[in-house]
N, CA, C and O atoms as CSV, one atom per row, in Angstrom:
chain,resi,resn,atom,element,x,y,z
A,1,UNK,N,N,11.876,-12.914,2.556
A,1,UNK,CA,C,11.278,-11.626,2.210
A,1,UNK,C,C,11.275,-10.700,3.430
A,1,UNK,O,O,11.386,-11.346,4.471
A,2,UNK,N,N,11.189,-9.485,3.593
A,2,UNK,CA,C,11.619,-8.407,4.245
A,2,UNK,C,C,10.370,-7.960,3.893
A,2,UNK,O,O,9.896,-7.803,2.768
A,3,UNK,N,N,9.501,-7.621,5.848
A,3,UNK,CA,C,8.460,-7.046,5.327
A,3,UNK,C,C,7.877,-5.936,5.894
A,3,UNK,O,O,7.907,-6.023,7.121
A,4,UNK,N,N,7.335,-4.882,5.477
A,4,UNK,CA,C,8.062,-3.274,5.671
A,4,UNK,C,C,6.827,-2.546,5.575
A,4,UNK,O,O,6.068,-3.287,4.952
A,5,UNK,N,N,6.159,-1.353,5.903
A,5,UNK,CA,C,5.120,-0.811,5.840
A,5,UNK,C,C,4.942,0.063,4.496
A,5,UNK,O,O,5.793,0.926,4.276
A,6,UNK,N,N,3.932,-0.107,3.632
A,6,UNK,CA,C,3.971,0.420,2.578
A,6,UNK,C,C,4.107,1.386,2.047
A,6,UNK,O,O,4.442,1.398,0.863
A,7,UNK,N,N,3.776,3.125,3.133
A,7,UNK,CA,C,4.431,4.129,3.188
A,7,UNK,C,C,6.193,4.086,3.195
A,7,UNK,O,O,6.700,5.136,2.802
A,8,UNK,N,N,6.875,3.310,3.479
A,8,UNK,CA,C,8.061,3.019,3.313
A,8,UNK,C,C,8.699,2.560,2.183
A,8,UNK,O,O,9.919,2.711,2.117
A,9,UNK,N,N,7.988,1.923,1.102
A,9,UNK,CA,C,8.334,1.586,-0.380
A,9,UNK,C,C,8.832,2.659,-0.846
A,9,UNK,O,O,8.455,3.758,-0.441
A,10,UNK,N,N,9.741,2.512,-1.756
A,10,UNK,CA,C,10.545,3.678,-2.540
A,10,UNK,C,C,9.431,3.949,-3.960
A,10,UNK,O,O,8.754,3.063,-4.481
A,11,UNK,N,N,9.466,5.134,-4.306
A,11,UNK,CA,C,8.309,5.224,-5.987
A,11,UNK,C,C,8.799,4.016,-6.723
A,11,UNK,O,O,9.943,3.622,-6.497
A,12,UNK,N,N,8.042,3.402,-7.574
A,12,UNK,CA,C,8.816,2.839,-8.666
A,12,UNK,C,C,9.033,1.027,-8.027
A,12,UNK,O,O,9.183,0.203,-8.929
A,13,UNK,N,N,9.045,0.464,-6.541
A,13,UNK,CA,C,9.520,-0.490,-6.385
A,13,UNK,C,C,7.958,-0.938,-5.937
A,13,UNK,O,O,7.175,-0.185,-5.359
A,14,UNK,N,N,7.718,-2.136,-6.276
A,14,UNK,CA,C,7.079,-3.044,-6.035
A,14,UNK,C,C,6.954,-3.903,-4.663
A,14,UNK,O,O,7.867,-4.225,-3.903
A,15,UNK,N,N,5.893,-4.118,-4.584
A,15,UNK,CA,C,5.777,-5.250,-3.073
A,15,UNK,C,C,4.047,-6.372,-3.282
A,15,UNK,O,O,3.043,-6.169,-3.964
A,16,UNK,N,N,4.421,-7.494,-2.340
A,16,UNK,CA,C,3.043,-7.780,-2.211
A,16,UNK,C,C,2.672,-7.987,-0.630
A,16,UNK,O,O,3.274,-8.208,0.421
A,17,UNK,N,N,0.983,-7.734,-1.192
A,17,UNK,CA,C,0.444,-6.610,0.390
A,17,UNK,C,C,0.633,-8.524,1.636
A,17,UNK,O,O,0.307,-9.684,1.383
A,18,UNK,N,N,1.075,-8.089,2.462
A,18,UNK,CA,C,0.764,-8.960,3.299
A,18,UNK,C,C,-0.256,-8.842,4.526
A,18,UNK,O,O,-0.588,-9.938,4.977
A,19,UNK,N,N,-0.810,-7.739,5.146
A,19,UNK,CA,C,-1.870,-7.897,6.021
A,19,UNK,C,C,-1.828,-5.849,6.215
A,19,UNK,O,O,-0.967,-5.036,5.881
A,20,UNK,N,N,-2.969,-5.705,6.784
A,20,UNK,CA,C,-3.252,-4.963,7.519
A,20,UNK,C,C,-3.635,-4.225,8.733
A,20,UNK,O,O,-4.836,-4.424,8.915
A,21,UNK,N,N,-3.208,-3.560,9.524
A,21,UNK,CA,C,-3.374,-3.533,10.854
A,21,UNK,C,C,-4.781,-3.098,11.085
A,21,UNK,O,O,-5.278,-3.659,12.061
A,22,UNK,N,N,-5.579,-2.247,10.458
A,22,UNK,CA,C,-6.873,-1.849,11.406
A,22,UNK,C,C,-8.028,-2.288,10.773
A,22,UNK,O,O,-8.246,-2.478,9.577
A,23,UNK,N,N,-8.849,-2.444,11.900
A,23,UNK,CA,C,-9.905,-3.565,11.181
A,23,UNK,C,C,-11.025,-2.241,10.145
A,23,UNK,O,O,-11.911,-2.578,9.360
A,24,UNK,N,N,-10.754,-1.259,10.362
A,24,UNK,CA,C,-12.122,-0.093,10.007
A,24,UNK,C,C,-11.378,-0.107,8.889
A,24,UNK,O,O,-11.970,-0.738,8.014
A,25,UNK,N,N,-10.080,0.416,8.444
A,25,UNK,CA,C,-9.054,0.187,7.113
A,25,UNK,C,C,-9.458,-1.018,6.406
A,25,UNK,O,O,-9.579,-1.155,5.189
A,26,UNK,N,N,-9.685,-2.026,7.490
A,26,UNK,CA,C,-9.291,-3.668,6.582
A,26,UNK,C,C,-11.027,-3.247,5.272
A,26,UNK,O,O,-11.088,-3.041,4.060
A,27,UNK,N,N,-11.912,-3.290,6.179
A,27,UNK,CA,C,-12.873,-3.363,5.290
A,27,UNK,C,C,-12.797,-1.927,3.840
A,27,UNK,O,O,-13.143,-2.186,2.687
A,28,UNK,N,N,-12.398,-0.832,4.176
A,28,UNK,CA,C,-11.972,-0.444,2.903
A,28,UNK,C,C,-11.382,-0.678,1.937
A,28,UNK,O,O,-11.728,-0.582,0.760
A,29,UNK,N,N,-10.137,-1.111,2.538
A,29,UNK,CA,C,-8.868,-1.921,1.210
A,29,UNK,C,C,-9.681,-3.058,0.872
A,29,UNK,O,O,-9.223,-3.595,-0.137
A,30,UNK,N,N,-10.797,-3.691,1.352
A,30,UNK,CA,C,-10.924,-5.340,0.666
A,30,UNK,C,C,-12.358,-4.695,-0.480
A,30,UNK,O,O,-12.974,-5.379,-1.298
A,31,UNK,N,N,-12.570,-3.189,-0.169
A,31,UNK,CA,C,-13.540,-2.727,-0.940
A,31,UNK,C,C,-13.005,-1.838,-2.507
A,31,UNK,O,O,-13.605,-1.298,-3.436
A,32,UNK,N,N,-11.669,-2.049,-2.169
A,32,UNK,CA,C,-11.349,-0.899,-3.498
A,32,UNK,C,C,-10.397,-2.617,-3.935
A,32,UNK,O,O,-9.472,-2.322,-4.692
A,33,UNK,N,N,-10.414,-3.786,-3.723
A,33,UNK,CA,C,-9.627,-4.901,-4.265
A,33,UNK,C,C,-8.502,-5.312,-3.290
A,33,UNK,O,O,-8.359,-6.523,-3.457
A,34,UNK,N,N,-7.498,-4.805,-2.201
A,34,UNK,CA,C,-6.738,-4.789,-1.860
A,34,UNK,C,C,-7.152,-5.951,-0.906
A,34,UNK,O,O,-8.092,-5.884,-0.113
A,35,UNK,N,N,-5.973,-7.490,-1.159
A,35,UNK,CA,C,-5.775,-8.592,-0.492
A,35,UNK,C,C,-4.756,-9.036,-0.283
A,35,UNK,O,O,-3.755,-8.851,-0.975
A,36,UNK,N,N,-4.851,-9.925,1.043
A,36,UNK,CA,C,-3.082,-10.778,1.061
A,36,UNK,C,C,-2.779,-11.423,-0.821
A,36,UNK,O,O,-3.465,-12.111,-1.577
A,37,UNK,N,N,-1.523,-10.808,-0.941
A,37,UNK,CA,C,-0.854,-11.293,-1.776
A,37,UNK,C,C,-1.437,-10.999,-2.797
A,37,UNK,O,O,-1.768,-11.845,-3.627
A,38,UNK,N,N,-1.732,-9.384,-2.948
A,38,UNK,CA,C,-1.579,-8.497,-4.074
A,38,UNK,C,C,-0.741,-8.236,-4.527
A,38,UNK,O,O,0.150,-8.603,-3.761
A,39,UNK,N,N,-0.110,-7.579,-5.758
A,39,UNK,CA,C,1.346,-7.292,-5.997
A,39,UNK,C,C,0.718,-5.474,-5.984
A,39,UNK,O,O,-0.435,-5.220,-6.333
A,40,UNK,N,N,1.735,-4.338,-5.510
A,40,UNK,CA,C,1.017,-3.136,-5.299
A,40,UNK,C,C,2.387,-2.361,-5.814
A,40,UNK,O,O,3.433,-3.009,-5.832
A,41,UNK,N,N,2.383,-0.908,-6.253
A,41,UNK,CA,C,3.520,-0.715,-6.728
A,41,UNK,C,C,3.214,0.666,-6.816
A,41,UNK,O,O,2.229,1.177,-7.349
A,42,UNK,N,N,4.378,1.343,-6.105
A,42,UNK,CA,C,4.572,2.852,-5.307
A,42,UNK,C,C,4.641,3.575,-6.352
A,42,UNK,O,O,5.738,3.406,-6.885
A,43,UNK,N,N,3.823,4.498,-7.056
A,43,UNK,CA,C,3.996,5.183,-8.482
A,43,UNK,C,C,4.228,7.027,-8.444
A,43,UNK,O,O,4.768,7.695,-9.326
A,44,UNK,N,N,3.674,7.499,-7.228
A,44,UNK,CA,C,3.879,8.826,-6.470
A,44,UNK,C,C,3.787,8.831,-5.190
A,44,UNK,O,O,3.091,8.006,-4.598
A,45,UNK,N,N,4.663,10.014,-4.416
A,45,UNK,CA,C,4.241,10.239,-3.087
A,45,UNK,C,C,4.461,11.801,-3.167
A,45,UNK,O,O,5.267,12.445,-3.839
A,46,UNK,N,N,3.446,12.230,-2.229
A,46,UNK,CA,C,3.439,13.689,-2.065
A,46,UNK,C,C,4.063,13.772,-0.951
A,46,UNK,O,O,3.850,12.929,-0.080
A,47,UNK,N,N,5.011,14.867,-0.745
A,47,UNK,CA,C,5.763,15.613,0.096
A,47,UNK,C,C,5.357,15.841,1.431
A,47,UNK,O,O,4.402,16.614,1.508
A,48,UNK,N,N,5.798,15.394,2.540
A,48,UNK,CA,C,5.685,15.690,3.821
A,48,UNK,C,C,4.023,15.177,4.257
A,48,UNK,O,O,3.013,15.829,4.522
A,49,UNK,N,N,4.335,13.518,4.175
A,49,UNK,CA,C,3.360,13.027,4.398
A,49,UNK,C,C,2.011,12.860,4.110
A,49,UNK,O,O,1.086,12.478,4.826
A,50,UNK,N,N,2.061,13.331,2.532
A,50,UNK,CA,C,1.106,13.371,1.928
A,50,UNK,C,C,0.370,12.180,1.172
A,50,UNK,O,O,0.502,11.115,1.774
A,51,UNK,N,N,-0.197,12.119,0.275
A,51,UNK,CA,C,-1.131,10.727,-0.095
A,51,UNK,C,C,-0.234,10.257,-1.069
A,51,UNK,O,O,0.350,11.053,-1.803
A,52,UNK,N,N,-0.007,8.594,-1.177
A,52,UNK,CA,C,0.118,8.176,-2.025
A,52,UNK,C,C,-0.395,7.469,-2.856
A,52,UNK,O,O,-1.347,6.805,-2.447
A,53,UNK,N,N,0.129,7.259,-4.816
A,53,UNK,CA,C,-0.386,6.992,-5.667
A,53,UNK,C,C,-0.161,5.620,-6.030
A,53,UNK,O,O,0.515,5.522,-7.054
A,54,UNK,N,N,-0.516,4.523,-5.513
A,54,UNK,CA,C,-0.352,2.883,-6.012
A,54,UNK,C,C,-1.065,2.504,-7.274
A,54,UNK,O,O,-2.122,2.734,-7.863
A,55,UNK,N,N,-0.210,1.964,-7.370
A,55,UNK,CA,C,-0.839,1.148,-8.582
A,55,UNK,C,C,-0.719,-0.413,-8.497
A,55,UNK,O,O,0.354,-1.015,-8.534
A,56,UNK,N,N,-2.502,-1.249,-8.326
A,56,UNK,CA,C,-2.917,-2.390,-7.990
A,56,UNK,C,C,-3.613,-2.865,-9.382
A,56,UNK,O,O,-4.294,-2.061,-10.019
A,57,UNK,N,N,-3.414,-4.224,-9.838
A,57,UNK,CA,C,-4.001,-4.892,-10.845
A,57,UNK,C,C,-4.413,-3.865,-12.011
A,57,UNK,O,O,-5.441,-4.144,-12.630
A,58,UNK,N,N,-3.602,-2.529,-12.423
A,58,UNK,CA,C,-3.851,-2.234,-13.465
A,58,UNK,C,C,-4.499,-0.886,-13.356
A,58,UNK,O,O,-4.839,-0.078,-14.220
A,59,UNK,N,N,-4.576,-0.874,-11.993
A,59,UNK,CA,C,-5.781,0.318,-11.196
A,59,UNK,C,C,-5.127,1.431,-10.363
A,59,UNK,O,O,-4.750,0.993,-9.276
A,60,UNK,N,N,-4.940,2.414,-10.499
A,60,UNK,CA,C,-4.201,3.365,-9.672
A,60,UNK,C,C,-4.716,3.982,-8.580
A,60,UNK,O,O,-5.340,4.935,-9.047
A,61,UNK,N,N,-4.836,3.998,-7.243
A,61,UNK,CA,C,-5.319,4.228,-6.207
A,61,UNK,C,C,-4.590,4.821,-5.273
A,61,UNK,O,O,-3.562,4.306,-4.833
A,62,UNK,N,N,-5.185,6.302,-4.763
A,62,UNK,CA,C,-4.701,7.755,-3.965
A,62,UNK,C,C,-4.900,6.633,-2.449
A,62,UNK,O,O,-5.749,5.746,-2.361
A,63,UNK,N,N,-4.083,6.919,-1.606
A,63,UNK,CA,C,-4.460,6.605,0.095
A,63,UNK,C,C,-3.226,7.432,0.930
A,63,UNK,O,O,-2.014,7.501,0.722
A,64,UNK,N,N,-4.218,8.102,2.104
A,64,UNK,CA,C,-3.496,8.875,2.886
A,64,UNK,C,C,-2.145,8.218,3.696
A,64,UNK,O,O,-2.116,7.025,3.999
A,65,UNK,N,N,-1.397,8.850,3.904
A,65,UNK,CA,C,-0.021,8.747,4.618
A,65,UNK,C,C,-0.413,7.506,5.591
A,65,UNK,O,O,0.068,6.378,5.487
A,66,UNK,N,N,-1.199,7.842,6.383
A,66,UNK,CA,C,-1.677,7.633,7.465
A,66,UNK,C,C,-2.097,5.715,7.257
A,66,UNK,O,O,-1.563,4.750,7.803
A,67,UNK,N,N,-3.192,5.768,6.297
A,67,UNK,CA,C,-3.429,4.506,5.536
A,67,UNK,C,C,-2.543,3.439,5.534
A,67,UNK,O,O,-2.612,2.280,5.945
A,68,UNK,N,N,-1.474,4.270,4.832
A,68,UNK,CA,C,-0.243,3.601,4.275
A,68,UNK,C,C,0.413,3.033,4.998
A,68,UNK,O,O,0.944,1.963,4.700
A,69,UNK,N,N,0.571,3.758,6.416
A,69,UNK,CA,C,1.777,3.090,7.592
A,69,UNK,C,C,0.966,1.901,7.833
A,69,UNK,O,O,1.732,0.983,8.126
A,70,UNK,N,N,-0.148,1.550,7.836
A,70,UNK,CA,C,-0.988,0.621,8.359
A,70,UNK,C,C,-0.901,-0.990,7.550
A,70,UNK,O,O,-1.226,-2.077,8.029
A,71,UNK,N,N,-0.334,-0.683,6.144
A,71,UNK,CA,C,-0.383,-1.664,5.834
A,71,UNK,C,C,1.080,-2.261,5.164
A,71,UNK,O,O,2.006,-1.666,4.613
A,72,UNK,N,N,0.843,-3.807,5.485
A,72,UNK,CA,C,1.988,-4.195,5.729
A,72,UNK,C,C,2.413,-4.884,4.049
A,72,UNK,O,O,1.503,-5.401,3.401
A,73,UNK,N,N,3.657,-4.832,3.543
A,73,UNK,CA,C,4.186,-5.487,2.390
A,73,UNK,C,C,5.007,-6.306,2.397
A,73,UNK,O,O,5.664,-6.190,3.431
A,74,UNK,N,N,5.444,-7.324,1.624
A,74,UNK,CA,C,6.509,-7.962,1.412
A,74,UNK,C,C,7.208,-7.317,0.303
A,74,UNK,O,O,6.669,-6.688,-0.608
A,75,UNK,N,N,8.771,-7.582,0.501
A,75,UNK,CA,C,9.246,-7.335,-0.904
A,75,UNK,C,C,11.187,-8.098,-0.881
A,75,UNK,O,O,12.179,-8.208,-0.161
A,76,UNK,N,N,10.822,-8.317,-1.804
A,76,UNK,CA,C,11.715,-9.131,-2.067
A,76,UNK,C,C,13.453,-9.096,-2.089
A,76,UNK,O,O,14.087,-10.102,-2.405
């Protein structure tokens, strides 16, 4: 598996989350569900580094650009 920062997923392709870099982040993502070996899946991105729209266990969730570089995916 090839594993790539989640701002980097293409719309539409799938990954599962493998870790996160910042610990002040970590405790948010483990508060909206987000764990090692989630399956997470790129559904919008706004233009010039803007927020993107995932979709986790059924649940669609906005996180800034910024967020995004931080956390890490696998994908297959």
């Amino acid at each position: 598996m090839n594993e790539i920062r989640l701002s980097d997923l293409r719309i539409g392709k799938q990954a599962v989350l493998a870790e996160f870099r910042v610990s002040r982040l970590h405790q948010r993502l483990l508060s909206m569900g987000f764990s090692q070996g989630t399956v997470v899946r790129v559904m919008h991105k706004l233009p010039w580094h803007g927020n993107l729209y995932v979709e986790m266990d059924g649940r669609n969730i906005a996180l800034r650009h910024t967020e995004a570089e931080q956390i890490l995916v696998n994908i297959s």
